[in-house]
C-alpha positions as CSV (number, residue, x, y, z in Angstrom):
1,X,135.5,73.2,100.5
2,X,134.8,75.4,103.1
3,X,132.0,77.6,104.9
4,X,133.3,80.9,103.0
5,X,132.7,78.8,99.6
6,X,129.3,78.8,100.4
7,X,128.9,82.0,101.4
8,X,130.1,83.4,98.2
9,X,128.5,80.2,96.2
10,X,124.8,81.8,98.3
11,X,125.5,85.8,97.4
12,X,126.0,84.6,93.4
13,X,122.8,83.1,93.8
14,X,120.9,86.1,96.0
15,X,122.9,88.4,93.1
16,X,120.9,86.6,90.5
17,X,123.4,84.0,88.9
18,X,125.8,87.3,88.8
19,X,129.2,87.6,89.7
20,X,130.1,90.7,89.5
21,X,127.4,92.0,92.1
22,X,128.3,89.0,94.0
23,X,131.8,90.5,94.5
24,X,130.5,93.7,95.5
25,X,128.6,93.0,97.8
26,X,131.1,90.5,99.5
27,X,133.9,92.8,98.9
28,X,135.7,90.6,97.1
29,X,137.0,90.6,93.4
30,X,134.9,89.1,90.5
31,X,137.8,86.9,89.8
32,X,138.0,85.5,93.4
33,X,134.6,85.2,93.1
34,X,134.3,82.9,89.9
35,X,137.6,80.9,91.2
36,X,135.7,79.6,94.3
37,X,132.6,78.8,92.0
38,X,135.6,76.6,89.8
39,X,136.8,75.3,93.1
40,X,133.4,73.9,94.5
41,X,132.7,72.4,91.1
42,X,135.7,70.3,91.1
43,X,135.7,69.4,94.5
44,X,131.9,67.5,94.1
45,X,132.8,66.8,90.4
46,X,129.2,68.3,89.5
47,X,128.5,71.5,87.3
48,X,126.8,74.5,89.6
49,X,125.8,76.8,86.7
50,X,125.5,76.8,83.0
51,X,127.7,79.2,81.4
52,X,125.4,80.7,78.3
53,X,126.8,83.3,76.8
54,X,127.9,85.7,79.4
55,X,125.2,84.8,81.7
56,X,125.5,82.3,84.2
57,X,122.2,79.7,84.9
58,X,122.0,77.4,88.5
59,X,121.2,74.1,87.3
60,X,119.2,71.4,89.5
61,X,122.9,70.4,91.2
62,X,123.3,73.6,91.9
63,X,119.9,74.3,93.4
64,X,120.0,71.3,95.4
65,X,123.3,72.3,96.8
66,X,122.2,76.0,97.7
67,X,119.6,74.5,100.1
68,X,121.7,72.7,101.7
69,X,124.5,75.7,101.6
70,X,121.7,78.3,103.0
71,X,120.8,76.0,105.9
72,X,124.0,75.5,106.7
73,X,125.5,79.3,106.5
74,X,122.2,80.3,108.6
75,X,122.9,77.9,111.1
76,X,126.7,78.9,111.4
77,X,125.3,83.1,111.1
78,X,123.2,81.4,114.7
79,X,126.0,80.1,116.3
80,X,128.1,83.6,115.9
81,X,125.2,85.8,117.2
82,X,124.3,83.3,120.1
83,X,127.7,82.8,121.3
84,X,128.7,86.4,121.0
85,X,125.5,87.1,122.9
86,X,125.6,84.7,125.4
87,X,124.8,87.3,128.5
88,X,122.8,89.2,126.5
89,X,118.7,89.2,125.7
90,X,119.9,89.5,122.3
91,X,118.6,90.9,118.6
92,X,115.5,89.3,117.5
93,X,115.0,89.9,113.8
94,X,110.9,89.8,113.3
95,X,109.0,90.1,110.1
96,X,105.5,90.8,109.5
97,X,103.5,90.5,106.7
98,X,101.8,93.8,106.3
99,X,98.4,93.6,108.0
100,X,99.7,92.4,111.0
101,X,102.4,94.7,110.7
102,X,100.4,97.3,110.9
103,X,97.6,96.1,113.2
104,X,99.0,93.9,115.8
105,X,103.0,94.1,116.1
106,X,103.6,97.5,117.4
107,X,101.4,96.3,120.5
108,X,103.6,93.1,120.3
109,X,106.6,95.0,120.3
110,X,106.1,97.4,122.9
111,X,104.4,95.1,125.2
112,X,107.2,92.6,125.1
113,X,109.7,95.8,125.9
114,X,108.0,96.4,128.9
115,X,108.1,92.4,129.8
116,X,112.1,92.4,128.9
117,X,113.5,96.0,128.9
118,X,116.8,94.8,127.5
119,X,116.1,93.3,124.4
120,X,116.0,94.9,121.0
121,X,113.2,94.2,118.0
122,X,114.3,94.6,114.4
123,X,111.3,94.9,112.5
124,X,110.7,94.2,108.9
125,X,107.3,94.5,107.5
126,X,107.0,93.1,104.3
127,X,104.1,91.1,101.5
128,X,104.4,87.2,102.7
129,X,106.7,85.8,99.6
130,X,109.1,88.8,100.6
131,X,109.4,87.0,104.4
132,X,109.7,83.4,103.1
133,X,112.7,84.7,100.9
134,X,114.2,86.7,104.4
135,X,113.9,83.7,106.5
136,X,115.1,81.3,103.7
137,X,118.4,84.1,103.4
138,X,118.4,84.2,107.5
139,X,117.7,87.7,107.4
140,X,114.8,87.0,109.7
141,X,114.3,84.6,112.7
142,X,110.9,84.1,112.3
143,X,108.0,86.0,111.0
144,X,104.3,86.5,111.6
145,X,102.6,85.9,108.3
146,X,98.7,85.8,107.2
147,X,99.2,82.4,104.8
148,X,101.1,79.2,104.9
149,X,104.5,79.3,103.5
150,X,105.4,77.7,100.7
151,X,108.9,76.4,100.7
152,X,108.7,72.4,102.1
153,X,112.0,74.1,104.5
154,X,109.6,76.5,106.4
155,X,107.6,75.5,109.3
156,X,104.4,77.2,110.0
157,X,102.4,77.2,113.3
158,X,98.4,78.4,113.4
159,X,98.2,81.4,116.2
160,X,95.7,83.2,115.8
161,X,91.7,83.6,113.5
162,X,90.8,85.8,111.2
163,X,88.6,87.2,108.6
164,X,88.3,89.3,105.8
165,X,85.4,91.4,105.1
166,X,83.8,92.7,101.3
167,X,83.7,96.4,101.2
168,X,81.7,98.7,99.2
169,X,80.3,102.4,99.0
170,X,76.7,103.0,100.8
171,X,76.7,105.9,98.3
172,X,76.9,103.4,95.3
173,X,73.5,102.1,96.2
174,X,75.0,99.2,98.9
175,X,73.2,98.1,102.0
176,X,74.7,97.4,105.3
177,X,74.6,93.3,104.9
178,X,73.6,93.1,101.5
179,X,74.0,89.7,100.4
180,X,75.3,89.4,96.8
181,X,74.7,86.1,94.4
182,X,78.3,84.8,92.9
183,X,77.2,85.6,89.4
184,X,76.1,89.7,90.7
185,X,80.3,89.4,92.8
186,X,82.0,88.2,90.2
187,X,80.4,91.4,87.9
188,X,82.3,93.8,90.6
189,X,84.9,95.9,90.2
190,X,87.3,94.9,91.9
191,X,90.5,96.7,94.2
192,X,92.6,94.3,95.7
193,X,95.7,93.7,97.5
194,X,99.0,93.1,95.5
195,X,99.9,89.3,94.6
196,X,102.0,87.7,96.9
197,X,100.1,89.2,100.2
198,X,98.4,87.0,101.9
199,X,95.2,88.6,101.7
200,X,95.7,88.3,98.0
201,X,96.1,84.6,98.5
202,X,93.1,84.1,100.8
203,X,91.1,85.9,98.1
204,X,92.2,84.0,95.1
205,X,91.7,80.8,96.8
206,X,88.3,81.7,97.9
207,X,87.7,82.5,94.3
208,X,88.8,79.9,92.7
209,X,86.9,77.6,95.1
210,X,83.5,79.2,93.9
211,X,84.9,78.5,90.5
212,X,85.0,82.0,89.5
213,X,88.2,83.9,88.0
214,X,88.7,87.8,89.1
215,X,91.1,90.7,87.5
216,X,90.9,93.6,89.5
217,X,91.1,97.0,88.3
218,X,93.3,98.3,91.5
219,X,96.2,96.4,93.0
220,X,97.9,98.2,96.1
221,X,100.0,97.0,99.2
222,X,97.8,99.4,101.1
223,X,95.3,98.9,102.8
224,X,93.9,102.7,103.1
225,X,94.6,103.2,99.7
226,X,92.3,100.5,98.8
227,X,89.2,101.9,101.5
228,X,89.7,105.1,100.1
229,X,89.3,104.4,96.7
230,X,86.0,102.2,98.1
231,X,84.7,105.3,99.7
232,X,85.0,107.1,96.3
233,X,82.8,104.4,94.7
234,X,85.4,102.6,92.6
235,X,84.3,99.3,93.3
236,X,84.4,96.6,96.0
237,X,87.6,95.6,98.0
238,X,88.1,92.3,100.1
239,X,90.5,93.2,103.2
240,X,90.9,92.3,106.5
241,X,87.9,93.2,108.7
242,X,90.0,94.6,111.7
243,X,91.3,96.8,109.2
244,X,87.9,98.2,107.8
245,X,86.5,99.2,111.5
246,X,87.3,102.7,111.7
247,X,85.7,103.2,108.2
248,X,82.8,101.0,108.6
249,X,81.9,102.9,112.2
250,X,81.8,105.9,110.8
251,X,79.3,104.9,107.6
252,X,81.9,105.3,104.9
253,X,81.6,101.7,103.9
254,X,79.2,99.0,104.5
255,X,80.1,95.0,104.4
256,X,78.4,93.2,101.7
257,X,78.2,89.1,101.9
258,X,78.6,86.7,99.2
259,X,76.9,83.6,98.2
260,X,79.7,80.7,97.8
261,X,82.9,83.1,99.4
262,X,84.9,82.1,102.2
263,X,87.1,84.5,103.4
264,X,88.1,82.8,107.0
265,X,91.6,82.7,107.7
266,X,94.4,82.1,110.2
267,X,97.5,84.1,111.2
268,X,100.8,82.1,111.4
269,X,104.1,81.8,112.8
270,X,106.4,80.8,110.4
271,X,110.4,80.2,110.5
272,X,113.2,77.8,108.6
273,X,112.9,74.2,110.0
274,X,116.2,74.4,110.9
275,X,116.2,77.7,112.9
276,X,117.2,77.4,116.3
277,X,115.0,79.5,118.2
278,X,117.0,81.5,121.3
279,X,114.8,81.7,124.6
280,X,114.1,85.4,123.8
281,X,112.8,84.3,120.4
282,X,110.2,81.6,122.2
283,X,109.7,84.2,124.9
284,X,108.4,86.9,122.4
285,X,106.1,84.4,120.0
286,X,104.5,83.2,123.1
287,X,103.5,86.8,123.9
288,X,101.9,86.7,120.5
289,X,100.2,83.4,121.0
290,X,98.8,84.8,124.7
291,X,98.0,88.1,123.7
292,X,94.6,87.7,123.3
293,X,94.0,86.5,126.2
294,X,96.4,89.0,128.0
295,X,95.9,92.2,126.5
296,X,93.1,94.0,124.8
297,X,92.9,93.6,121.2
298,X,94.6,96.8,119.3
299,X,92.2,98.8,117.6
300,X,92.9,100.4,114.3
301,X,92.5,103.8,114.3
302,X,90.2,104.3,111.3
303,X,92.5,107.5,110.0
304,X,92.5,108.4,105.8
């Protein structure tokens, strides 16, 4: 068994249980592909898939060894890009989720630029579940995410407060701090981020804390399609406040309150357990736990 079995054991997996695209995107043959499955099977004497029909299915032995063969791949994928970039500031691979994306990383990015010229940012800016899956695939180092991950594997670290903010229309008869009962909220039309965001999440939690179950009538990973379609009087939106500013300034929405709604969150840094983080990596998510304190807060620019 060796550390290209479990590469190619990993990209049937990422290929959905599928061999063929496995091979494709390995470069290899389906054949070759299938016969290393065989091999790994026989070597630990357990069965990795079900064959049914012409579909393979991972069974539990099979899931439990793909943690152990991610984690292992990742930390070999590490070694290779440390070592061969030992003199080097280095390639840091950084996901977002996509309010702080949009809000806070560019001024994270170009501030640590400035602090070390030589280094490069990848940048992937993403809905949270699309991050976890990245990081657990070691196609990020870490990310900056608005929820706690999910996966036991991921470590998550509190960096910064937040808030979200309910949204309506002045124009459909909304007050500037108009405070709503949970029976006159839950009667709302509601636009909302996509599931798997982790504004999304904040909202449903808060939701289903007040005991109350919502389906909205929009669902879109932007956030100035959602304020626009507020404006228009469509019905109400819960998003992050920092992103409601410009609007809100100029009179095109007002922020309602809620009887029973908590909408407080925190930002997080999250990466693998296992990840070793190089000093650029710790150098560049301790600019992002200062940067408060450092810099001036970026400021959205209100544009629709």
């Amino acid at each position: 068994m060796t550390l290209r079995h479990m590469k190619i054991f990993c990209a049937v997996c990422n290929a959905d249980c599928n061999t063929t695209r496995a091979a494709a995107t390995l470069n290899m043959t389906q054949p070759a592909v299938s016969l290393a499955i065989k091999e790994l099977e026989r070597y630990y004497g357990i069965v990795l898939f079900d064959r049914i029909g012409r579909r393979l299915q991972i069974t539990p032995a099979g899931e439990n060894f793909l943690q152990y063969a991610l984690r292992i791949s990742a930390q070999f994928d590490d070694m290779e890009r440390e070592m061969r970039n030992w003199d080097s500031v280095g390639l840091l691979r950084v996901g977002a989720s996509i309010t702080i994306g949009s809000q806070f990383l560019p001024s994270y990015v170009k501030a640590f630029y400035h602090r070390y010229p030589g280094a490069e940012v990848q940048v992937t800016v993403a809905p949270s579940d699309r991050l976890e899956q990245a990081i657990m695939n070691n196609q990020l180092d870490f990310a900056l995410n608005e929820g706690i991950p999910h996966n036991p594997a991921m470590h998550a670290e509190e960096y910064m407060e937040d808030r979200l903010s309910i949204i309506a229309s002045p124009k459909e008869g909304f007050r500037q701090g108009q405070r709503l009962t949970l029976e006159q909220f839950s009667r709302q039309r509601f636009l909302l981020r996509e599931p798997g965001s982790g504004t999304r999440e904040v909202f449903n939690q808060a939701a289903a804390n007040a005991g109350i179950s919502v389906k909205p009538i929009w669902e879109a990973t932007s956030t100035t399609a959602l304020v626009n379609a507020v404006i228009n009087g469509l019905g109400i939106a819960v998003l992050p406040h920092r992103m409601i500013q410009g609007a809100l300034e100029r009179g095109l929405v007002v922020t309602l309150g809620a009887d029973c709604m908590d909408f407080r969150r925190s930002f997080y840094i999250i990466h693998h357990k296992d990840k070793y983080l190089t000093p650029t990596a710790n150098a560049f998510l301790d600019l992002c736990r200062s940067y408060e304190m450092d810099y001036p807060l970026p400021q959205y620019s209100g544009l629709f």
